[in-house]
C-alpha positions in Angstrom: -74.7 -7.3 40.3 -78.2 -6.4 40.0 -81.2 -7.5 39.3 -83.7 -5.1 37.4 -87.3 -5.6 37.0 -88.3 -2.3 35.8 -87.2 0.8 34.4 -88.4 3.9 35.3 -88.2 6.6 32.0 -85.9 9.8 32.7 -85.0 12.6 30.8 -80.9 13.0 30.1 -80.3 16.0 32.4 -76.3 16.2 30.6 -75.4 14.1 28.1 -71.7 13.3 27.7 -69.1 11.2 25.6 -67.9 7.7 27.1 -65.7 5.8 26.2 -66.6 2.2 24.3 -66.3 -0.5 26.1 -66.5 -4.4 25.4 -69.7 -6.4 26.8 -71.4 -9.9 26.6 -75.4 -11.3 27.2 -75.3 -14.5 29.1 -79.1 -15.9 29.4 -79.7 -17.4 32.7 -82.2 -19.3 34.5 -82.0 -19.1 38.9 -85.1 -20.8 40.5 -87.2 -21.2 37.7 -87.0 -17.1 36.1 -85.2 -16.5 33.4 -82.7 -13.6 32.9 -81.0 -12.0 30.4 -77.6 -10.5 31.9 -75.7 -7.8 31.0 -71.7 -7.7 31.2 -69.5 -5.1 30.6 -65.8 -5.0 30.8 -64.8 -1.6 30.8 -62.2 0.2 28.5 -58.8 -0.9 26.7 -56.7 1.3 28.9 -58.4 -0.5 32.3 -55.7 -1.7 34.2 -57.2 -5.2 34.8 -58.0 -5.6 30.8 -60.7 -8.3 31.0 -62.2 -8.2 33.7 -66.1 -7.7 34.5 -66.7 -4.3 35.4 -70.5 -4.2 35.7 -73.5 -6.8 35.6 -77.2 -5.9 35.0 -79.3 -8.7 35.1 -82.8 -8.5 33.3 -86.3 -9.5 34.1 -88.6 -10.9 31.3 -90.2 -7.7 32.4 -87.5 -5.6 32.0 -86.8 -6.4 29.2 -89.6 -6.2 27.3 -89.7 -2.8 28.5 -86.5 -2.5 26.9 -87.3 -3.7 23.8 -89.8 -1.2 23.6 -88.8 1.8 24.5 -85.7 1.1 22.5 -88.0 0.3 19.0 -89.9 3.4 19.7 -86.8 5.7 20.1 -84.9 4.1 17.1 -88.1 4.3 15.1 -87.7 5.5 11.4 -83.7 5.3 11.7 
């Protein structure tokens, strides 16, 4: 697992179909900061269906930076 606090803003240098994959938000609290955490479980054909494949978890920080880069790019959708 991680724990990200910031984002740094890159340009795709290949962009390429995946696969969909199932995922959940779990909001957290570990020594007095809050996170928002990020699960994914990887595809239908995994061999272990189910099972957590990657974590991310979020800074208040990082997210907001999410937030808005994310509002900016899906701007006028």
């Amino acid at each position: 697992m991680a724990t990200i606090r910031k984002f740094e803003l890159r340009e795709a240098e290949r962009l390429s179909k995946q696969t969909e994959a199932a995922a959940s938000i779990l909001l957290s609290e570990l020594d007095g900061e809050k996170f928002i955490q990020l699960d994914s479980y990887g595809s239908p054909d995994r061999q272990l269906v189910g099972k957590r494949s990657q974590s991310m978890r979020l800074t208040r920080e990082a997210f907001e930076q999410l937030v808005k880069l994310g509002t900016e790019h899906f701007k006028g959708e």
